[in-house]
Residue frames as qw, qx, qy, qz and C-alpha x, y, z in Angstrom:
[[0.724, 0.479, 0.445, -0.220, -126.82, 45.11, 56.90],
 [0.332, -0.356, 0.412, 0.770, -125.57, 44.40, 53.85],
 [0.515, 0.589, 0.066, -0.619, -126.76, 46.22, 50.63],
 [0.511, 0.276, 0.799, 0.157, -127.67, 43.96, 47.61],
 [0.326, 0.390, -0.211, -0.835, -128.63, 45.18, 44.11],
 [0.744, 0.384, 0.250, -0.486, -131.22, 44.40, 42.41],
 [0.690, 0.173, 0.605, 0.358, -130.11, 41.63, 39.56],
 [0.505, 0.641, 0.490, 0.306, -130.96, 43.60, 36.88],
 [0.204, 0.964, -0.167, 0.041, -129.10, 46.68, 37.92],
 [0.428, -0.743, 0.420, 0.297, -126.35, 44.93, 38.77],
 [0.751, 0.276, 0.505, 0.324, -126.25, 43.30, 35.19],
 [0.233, 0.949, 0.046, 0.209, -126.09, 47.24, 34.12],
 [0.204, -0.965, 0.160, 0.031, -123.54, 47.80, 36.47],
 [0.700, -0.307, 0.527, 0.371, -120.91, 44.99, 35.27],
 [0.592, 0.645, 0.308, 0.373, -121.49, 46.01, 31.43],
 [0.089, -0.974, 0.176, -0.113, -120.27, 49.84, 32.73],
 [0.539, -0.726, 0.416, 0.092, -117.55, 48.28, 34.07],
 [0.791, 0.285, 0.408, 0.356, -116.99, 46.05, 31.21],
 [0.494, 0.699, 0.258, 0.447, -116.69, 49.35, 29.19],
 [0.312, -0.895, 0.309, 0.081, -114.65, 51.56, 31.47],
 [0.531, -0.547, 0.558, 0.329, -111.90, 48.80, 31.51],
 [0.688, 0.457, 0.402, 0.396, -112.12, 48.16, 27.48],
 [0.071, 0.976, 0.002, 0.204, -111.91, 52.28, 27.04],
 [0.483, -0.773, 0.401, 0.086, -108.54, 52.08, 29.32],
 [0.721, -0.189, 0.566, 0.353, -106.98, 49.35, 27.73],
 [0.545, 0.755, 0.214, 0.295, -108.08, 51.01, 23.68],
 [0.209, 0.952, -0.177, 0.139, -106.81, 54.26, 25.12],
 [0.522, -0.669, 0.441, 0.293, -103.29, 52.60, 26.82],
 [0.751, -0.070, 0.567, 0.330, -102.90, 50.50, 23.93],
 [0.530, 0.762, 0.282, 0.242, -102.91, 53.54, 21.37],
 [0.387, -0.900, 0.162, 0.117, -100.82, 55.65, 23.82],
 [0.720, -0.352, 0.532, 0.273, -98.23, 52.70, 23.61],
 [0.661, 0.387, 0.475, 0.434, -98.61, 52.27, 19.54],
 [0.022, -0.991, 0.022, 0.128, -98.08, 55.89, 19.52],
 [0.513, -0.596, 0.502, 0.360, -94.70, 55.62, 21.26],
 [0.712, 0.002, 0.686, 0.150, -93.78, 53.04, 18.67],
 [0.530, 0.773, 0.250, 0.243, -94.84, 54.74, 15.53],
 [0.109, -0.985, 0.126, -0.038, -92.79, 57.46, 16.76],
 [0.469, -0.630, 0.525, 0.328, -89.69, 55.94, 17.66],
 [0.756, 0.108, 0.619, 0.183, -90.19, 54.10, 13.72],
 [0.299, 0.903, 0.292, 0.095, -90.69, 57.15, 12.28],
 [0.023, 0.960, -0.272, 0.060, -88.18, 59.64, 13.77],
 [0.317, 0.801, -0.395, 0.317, -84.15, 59.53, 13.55],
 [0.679, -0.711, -0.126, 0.131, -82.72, 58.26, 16.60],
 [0.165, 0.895, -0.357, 0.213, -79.76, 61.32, 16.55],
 [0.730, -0.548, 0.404, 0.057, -77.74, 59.21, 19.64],
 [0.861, 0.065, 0.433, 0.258, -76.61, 56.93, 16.70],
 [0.465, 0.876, -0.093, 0.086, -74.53, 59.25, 15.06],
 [0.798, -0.085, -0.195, 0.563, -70.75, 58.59, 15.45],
 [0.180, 0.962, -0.100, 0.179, -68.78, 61.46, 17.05],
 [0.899, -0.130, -0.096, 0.408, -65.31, 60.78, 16.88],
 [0.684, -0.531, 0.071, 0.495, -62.35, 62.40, 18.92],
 [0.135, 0.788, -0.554, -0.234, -58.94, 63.11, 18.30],
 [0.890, 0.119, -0.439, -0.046, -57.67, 59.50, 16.05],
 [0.605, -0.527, 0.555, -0.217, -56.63, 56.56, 18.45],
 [0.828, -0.113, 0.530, 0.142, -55.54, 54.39, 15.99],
 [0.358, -0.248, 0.494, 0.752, -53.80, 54.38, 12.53],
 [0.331, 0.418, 0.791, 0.300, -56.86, 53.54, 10.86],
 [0.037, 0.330, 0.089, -0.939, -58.42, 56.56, 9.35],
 [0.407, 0.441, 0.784, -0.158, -61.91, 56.68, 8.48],
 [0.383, 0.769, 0.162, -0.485, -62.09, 59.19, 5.76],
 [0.145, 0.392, -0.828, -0.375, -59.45, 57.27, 3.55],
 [0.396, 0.215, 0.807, -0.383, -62.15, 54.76, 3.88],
 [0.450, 0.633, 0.437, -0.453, -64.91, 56.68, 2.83],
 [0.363, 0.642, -0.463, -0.492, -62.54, 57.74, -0.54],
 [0.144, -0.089, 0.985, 0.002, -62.09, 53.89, -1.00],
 [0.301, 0.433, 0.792, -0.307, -65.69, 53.54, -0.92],
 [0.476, 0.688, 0.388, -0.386, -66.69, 55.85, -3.30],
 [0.102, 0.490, -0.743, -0.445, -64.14, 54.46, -5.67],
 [0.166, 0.023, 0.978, -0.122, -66.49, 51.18, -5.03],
 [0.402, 0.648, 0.585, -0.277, -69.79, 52.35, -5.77],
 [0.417, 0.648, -0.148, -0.620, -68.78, 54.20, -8.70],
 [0.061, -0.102, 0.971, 0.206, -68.02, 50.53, -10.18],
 [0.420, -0.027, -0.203, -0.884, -71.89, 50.18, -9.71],
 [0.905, -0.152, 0.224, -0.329, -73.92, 47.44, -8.69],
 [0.287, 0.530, -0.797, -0.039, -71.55, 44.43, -8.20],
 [0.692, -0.373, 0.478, -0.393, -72.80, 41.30, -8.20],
 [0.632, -0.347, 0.668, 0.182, -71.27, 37.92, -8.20],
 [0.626, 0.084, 0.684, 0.364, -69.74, 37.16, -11.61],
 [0.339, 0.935, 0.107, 0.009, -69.71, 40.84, -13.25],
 [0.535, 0.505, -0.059, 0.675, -67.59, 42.85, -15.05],
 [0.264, -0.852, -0.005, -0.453, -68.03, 45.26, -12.25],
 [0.829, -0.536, 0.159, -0.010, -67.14, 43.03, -9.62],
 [0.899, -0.062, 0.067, 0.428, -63.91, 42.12, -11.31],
 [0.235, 0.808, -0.080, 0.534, -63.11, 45.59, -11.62],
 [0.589, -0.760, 0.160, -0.222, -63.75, 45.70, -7.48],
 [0.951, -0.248, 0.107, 0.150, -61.71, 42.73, -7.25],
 [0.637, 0.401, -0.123, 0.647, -58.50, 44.15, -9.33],
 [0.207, -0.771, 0.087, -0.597, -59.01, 47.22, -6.57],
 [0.672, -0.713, 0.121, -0.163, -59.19, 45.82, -3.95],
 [0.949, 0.157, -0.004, 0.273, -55.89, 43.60, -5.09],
 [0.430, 0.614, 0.054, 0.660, -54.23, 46.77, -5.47],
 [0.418, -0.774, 0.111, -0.463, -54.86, 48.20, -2.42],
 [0.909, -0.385, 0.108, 0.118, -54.08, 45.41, -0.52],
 [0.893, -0.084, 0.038, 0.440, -50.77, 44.99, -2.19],
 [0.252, 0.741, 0.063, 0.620, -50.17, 48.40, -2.00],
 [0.434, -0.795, 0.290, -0.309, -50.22, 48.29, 1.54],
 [0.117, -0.518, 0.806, -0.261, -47.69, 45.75, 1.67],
 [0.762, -0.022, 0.471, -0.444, -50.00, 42.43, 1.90],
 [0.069, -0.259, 0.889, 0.372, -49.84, 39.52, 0.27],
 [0.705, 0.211, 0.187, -0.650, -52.87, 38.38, -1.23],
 [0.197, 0.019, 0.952, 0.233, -54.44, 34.85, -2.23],
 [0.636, 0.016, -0.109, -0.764, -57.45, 34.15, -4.41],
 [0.196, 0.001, 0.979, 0.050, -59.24, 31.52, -4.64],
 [0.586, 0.112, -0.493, -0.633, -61.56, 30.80, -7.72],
 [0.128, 0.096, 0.987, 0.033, -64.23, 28.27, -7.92],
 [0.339, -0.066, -0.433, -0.833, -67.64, 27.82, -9.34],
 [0.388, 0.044, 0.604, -0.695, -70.62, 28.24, -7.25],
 [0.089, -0.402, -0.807, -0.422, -73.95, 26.10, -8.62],
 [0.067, 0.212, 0.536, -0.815, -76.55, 28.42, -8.00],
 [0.436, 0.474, 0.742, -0.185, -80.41, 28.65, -9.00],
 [0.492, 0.793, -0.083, -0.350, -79.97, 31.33, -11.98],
 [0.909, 0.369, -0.039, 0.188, -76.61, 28.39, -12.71],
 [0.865, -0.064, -0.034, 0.497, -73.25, 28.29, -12.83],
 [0.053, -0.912, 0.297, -0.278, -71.29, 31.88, -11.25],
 [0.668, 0.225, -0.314, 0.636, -67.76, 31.89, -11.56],
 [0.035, -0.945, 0.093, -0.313, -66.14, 33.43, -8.23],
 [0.646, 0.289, -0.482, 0.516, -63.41, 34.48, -6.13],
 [0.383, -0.920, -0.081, 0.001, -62.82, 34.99, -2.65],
 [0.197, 0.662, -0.452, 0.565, -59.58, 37.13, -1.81],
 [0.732, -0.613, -0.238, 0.181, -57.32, 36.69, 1.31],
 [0.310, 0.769, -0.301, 0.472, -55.01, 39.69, 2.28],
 [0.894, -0.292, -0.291, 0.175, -52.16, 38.70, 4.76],
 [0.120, -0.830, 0.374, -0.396, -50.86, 40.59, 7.21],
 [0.819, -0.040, -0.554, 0.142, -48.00, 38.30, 8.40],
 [0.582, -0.750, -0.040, -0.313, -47.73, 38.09, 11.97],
 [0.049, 0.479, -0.858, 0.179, -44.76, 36.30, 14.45],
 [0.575, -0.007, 0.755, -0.316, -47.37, 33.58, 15.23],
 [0.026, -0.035, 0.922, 0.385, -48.19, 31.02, 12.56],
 [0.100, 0.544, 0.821, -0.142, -52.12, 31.08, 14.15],
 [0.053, -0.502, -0.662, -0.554, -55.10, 32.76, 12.27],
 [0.318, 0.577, 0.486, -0.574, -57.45, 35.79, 13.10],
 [0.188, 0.546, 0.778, 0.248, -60.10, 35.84, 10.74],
 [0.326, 0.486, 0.192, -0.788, -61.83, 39.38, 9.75],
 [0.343, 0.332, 0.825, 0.303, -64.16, 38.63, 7.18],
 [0.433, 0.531, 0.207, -0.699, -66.93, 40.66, 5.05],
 [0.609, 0.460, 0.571, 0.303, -68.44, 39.98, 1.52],
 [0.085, -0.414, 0.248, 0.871, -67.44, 42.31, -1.09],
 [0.189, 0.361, 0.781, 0.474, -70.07, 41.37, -3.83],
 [0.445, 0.016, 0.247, -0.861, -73.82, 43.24, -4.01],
 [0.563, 0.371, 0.597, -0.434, -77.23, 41.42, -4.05],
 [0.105, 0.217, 0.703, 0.669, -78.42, 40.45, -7.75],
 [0.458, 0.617, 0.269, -0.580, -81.52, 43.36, -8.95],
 [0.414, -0.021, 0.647, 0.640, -83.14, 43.37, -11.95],
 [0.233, 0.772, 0.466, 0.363, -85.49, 45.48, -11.73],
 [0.051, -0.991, 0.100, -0.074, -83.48, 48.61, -10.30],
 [0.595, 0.587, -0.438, 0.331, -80.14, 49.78, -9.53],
 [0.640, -0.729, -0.224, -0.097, -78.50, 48.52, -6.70],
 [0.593, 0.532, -0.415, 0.440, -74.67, 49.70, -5.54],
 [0.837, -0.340, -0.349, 0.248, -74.85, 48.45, -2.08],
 [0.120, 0.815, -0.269, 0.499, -73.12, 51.36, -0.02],
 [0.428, -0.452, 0.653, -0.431, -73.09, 49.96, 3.29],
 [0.808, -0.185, 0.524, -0.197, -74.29, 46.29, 2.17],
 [0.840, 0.174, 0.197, 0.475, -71.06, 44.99, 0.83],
 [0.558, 0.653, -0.048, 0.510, -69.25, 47.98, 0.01],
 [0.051, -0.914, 0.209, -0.344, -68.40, 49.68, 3.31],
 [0.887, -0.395, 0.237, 0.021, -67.12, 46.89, 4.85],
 [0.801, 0.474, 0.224, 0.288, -65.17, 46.41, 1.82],
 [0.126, 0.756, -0.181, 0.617, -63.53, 50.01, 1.85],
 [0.635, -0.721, 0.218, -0.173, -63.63, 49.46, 5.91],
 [0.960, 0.048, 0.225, 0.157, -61.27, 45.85, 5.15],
 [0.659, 0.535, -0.034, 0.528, -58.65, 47.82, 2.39],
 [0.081, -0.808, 0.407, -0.417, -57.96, 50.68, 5.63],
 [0.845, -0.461, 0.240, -0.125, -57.45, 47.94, 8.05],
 [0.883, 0.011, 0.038, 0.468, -54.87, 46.16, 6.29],
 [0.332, 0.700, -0.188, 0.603, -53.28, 49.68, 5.49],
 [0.665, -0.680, 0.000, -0.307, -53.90, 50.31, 9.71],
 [0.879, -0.334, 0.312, 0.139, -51.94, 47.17, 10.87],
 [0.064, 0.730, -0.662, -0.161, -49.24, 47.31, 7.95],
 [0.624, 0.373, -0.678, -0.109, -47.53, 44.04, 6.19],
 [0.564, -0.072, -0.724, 0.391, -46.26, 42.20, 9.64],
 [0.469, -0.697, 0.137, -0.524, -47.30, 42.90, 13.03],
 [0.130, 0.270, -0.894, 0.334, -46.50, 41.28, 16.45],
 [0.560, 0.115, 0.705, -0.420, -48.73, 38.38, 17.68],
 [0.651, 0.384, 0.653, -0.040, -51.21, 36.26, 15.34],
 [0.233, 0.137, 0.655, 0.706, -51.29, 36.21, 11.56],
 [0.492, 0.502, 0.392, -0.593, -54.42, 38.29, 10.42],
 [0.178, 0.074, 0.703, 0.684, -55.73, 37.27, 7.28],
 [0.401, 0.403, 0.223, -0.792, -58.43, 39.92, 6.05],
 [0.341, 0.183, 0.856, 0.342, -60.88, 37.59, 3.98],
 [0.334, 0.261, -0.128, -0.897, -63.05, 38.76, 0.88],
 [0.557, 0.239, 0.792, -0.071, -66.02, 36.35, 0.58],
 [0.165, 0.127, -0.766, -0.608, -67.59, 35.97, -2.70],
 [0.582, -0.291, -0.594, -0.473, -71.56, 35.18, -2.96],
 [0.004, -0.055, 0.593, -0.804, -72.76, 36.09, 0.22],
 [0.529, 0.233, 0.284, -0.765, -76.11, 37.22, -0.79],
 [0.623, 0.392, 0.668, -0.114, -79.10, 34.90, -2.12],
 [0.049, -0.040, -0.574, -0.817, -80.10, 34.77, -6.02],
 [0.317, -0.376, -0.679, -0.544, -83.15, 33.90, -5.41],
 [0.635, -0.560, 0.074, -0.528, -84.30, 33.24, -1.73],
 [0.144, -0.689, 0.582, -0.407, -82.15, 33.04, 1.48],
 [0.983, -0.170, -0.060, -0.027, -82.13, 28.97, 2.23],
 [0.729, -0.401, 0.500, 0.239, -78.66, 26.78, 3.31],
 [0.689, 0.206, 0.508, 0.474, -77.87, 26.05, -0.41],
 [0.405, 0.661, 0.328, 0.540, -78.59, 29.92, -1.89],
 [0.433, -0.901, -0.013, -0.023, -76.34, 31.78, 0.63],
 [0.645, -0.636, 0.410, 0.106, -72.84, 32.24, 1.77],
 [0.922, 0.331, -0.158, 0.122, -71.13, 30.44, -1.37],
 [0.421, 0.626, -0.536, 0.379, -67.75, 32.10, -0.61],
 [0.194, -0.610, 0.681, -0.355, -67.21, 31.85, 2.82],
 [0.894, -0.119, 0.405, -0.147, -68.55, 27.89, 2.78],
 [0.689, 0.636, -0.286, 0.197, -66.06, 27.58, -0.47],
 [0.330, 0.520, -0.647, 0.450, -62.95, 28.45, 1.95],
 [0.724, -0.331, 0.550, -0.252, -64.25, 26.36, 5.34],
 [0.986, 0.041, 0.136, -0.083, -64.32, 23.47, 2.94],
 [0.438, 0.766, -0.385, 0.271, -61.08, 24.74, 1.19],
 [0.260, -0.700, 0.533, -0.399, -59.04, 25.06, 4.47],
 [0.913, -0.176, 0.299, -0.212, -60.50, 21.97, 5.63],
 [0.970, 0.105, 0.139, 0.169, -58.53, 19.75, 3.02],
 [0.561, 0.570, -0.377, 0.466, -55.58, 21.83, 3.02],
 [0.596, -0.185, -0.471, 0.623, -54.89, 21.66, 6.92],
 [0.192, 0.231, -0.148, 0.942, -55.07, 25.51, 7.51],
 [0.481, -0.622, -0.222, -0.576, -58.25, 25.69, 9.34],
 [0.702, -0.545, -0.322, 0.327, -56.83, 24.35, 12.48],
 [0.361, -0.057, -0.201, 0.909, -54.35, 27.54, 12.52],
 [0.046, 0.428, -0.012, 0.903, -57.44, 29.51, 12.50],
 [0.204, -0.106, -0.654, 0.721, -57.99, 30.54, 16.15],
 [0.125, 0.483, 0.779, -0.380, -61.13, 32.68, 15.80],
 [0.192, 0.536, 0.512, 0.643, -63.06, 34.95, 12.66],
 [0.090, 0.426, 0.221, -0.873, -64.73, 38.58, 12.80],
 [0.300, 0.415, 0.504, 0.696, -67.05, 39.20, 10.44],
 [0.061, 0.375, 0.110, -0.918, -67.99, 42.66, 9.74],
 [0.201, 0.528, 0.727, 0.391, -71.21, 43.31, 7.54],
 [0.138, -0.829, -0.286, -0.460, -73.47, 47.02, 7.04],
 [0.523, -0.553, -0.276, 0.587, -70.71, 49.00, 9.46],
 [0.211, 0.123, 0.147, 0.959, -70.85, 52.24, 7.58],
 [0.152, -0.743, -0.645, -0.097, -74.52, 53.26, 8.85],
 [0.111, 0.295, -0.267, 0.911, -74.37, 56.66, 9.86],
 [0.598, -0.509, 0.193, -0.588, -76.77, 55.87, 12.63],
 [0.402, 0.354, -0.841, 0.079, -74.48, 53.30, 13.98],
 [0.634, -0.432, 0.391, -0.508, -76.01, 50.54, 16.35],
 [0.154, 0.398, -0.873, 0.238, -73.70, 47.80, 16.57],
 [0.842, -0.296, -0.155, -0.424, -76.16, 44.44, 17.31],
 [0.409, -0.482, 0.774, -0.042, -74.78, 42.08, 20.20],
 [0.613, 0.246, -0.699, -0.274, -74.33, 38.39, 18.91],
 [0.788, -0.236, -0.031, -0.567, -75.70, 36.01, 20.88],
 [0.957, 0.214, -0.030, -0.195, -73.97, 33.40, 19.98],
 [0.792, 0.426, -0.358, 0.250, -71.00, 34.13, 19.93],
 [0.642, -0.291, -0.551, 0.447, -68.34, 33.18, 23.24],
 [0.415, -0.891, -0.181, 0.033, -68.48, 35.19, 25.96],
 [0.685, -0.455, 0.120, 0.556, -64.79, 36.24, 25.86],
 [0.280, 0.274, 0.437, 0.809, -64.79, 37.47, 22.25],
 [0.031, 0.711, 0.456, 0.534, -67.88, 39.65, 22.96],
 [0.393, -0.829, -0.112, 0.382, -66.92, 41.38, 26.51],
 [0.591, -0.156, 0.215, 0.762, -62.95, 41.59, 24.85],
 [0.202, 0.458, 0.582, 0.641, -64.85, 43.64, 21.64],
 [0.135, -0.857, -0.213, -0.450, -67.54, 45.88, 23.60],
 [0.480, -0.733, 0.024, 0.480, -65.34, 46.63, 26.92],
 [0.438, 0.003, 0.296, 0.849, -62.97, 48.07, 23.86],
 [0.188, 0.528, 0.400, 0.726, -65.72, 49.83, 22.60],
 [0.414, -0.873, -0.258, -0.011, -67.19, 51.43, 26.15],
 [0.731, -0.424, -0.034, 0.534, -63.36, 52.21, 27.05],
 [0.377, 0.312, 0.524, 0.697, -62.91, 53.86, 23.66],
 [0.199, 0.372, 0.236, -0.875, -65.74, 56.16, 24.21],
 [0.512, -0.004, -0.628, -0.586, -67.99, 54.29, 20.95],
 [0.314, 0.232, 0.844, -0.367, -70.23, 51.99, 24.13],
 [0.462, 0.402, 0.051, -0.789, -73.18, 54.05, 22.71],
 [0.521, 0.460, -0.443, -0.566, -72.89, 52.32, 19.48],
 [0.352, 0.118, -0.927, 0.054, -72.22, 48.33, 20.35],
 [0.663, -0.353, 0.229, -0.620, -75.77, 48.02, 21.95],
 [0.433, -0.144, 0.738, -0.497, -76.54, 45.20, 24.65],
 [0.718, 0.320, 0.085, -0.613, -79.56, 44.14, 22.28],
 [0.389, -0.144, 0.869, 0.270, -78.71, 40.50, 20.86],
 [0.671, 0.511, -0.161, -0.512, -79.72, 40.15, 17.20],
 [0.675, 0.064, 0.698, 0.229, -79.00, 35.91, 15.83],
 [0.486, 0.713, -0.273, -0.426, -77.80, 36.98, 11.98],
 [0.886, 0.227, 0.246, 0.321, -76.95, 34.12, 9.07],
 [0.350, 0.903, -0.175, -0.179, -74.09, 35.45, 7.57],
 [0.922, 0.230, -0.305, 0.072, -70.58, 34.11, 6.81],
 [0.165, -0.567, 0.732, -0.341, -69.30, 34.03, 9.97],
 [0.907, -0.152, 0.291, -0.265, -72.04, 30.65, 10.58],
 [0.951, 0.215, -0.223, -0.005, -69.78, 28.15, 8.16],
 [0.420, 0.335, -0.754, 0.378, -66.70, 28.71, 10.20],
 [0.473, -0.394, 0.578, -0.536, -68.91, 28.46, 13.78],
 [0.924, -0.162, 0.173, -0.301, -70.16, 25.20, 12.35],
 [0.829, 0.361, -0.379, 0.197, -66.67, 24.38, 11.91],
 [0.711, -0.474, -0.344, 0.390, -65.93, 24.60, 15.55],
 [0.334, 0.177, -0.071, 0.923, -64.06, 28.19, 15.22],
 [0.060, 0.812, 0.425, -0.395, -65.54, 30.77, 18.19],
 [0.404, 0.333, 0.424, 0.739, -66.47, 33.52, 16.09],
 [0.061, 0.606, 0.371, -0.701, -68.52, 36.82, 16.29],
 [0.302, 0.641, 0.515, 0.482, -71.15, 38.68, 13.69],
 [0.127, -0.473, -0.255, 0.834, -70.70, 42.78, 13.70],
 [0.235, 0.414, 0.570, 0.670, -73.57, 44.20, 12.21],
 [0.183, 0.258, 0.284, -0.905, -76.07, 46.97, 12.02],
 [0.014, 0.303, 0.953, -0.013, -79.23, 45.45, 11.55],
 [0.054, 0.768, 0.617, -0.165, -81.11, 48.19, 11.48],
 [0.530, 0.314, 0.377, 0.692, -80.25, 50.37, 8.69],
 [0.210, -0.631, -0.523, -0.533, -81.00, 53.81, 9.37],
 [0.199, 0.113, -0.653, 0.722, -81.95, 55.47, 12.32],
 [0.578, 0.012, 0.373, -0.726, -85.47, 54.35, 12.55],
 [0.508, 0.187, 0.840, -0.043, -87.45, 50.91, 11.45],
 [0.576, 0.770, 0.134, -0.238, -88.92, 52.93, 8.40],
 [0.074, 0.865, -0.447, -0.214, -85.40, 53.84, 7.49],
 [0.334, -0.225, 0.905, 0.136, -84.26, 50.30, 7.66],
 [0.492, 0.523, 0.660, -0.221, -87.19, 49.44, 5.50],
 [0.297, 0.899, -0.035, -0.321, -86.28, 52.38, 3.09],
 [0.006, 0.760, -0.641, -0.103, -82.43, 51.78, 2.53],
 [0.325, -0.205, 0.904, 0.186, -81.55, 47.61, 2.96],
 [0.466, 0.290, 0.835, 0.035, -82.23, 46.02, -0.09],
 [0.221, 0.764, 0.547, -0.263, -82.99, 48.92, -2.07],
 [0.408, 0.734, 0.095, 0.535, -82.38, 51.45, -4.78],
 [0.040, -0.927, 0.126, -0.350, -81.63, 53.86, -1.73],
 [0.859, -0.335, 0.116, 0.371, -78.18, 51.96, -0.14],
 [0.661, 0.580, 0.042, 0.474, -76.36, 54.69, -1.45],
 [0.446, 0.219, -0.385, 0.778, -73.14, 56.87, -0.38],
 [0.181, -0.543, -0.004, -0.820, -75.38, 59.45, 1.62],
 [0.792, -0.463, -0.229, -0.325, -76.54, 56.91, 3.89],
 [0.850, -0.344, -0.183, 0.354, -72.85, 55.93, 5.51],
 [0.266, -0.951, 0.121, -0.100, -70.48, 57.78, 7.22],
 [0.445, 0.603, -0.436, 0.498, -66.58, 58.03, 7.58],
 [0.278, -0.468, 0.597, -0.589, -67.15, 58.63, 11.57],
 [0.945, -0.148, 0.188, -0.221, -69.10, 55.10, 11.55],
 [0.782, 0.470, -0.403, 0.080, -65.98, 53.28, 9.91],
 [0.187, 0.501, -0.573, 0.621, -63.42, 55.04, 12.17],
 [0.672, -0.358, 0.278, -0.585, -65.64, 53.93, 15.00],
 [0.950, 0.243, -0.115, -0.157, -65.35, 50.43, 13.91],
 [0.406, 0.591, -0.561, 0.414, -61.66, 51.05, 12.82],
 [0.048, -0.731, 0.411, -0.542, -60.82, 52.16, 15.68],
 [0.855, -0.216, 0.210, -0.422, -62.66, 49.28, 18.24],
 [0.977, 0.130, -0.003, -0.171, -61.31, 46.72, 16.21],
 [0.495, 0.755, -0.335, 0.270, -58.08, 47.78, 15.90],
 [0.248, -0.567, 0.465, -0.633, -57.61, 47.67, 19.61],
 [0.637, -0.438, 0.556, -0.306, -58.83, 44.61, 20.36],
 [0.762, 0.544, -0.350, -0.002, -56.95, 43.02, 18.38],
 [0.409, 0.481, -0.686, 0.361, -54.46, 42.83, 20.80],
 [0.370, -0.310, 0.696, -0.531, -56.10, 42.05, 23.66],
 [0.933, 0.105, 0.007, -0.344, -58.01, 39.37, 21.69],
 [0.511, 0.606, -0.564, 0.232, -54.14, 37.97, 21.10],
 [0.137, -0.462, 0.628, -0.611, -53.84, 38.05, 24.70],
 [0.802, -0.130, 0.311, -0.494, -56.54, 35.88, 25.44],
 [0.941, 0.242, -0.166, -0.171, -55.56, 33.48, 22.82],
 [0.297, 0.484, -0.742, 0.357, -51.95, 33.43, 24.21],
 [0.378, -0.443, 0.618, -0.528, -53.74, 32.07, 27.53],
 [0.840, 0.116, 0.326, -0.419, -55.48, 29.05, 25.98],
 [0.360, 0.731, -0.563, -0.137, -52.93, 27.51, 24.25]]
């Protein structure tokens, strides 16, 4: 026989059940936002760089003295007196390490008007006529209502860029490398196609009508690598040869940790050479910081200052990039 409840208790007994499985799901889905607060809140320690004995010339703590020759210039953005201070530095460096160096002036239209700038190209001359590209922007963000002096966004790259060319030296064997300072990277007003990127869409068009963009073979750009909780986002986008060539260097290296799997799609000024057919690759850290608060605290902010980046994140970098440098060489020797 089978047993039957009465309608009316069994209308009791599906509401109980209604509220059992609402109570489970409140108490998984606070469990879960728990987690989550927690991991936004605290540190992740992993992302600290610890680095060896040195595997390459490049040396991250001449870097870091670079850098905090850069921020004591002070908030540099496009068309200051500051910035041309950076710019006579970095000129100096560069041609201190042996490099030639081009500028190239021109005048961006932009919504606060007409900013004179320059991007720099330091040349590190190679036995092969063809182009690698490292890129980064050397400016800061325009503030006006605090101070902003951009440690890690624009300056460590910047200080990362002046050891590299010292690293590699005047001539090397395989590809030219030409280490590019953009100019007006960051928005004046708000981040669109037309209030972005000025320098590096200044020298695609540049190149373009002098010929020299066919010699370049393929770009790096480098952007917020001095995090001292380093976590290296994957590009997405970019070919599948440049990004194994880049993180097998870094997993071989012993820096895997840091060049996560995790695919982050960033505008920055690697996009005006990909939409000029050049395979390229974006290396950033997207997540300032070693927690989503932290990234929230630091980019964009009065607190982007020296305390937040690290010497062992550079050399980490350095080091990676340095290295596959040649085995990116290698590849391009096969496609020829």
């Amino acid at each position: 026989m089978k047993f039957r409840i009465p309608s009316e208790h069994q209308d009791g007994h599906i509401a109980m059940k209604i509220i059992l499985i609402g109570g489970i799901l409140v108490f998984i889905f606070l469990f879960f936002s728990a987690l989550t607060m927690k991991r936004a809140l605290k540190p992740d320690e992993t992302q600290r760089v610890t680095v060896g004995k040195h595997q390459t010339p490049f040396d991250g703590t001449r870097a870091f003295q670079d850098l905090e020759r850069i921020v004591a210039f002070g908030p540099r953005p496009s068309g200051s007196e500051a910035l041309e201070k950076t710019r006579d530095f970095i000129v100096r460096q560069l041609e201190a390490a042996g490099l030639s160096v081009r500028r190239f002036p021109f005048e961006a239209a932009t919504p606060i008007g007409k900013v004179n700038m320059v991007n720099l190209v330091g040349i590190i001359k190679g036995t092969s006529p063809d182009i690698i590209l490292i890129g980064n922007h050397y400016e800061t963000k325009l503030f006006t209502d605090f101070t902003f002096v951009g440690a890690n966004d624009g300056g460590s790259t910047t200080a990362w860029m002046l050891e590299m060319a010292r690293a590699i030296g005047p001539t090397r064997q395989g590809r030219t490398i030409w280490l590019c300072f953009f100019d007006g990277e960051e928005a004046f007003k708000t981040w669109s196609r037309e209030d972005s990127l000025y320098g590096s869409r200044h020298l695609v068009e540049t190149l373009k009508k002098s010929g020299e963009l066919s010699s370049v073979k393929t770009m790096i750009n480098v952007d917020m690598i001095g995090d001292a909780y380093l976590g290296i986002h994957r590009d997405p986008d970019a070919p599948k040869w440049l990004h194994s060539i880049i993180w097998d260097t870094a997993e071989r290296m012993g820096y895997g940790k840091h060049f996560s799997r995790r695919g982050m799609t960033i505008e920055d000024d690697h996009i005006p050479f990909r939409e000029a057919g050049i395979p390229t690759i974006e290396l950033i850290d997207f997540m300032y910081g070693g927690s989503v608060i932290d990234h929230q605290r630091t980019w964009h902010t009065p607190n982007d200052t020296l305390d937040k980046v690290s010497a062992a994140s550079l050399q980490a970098v350095g080091d990676v990039i340095y290295n596959a440098l040649f085995d990116i060489d290698a590849y391009l020797d096969t496609i020829k």
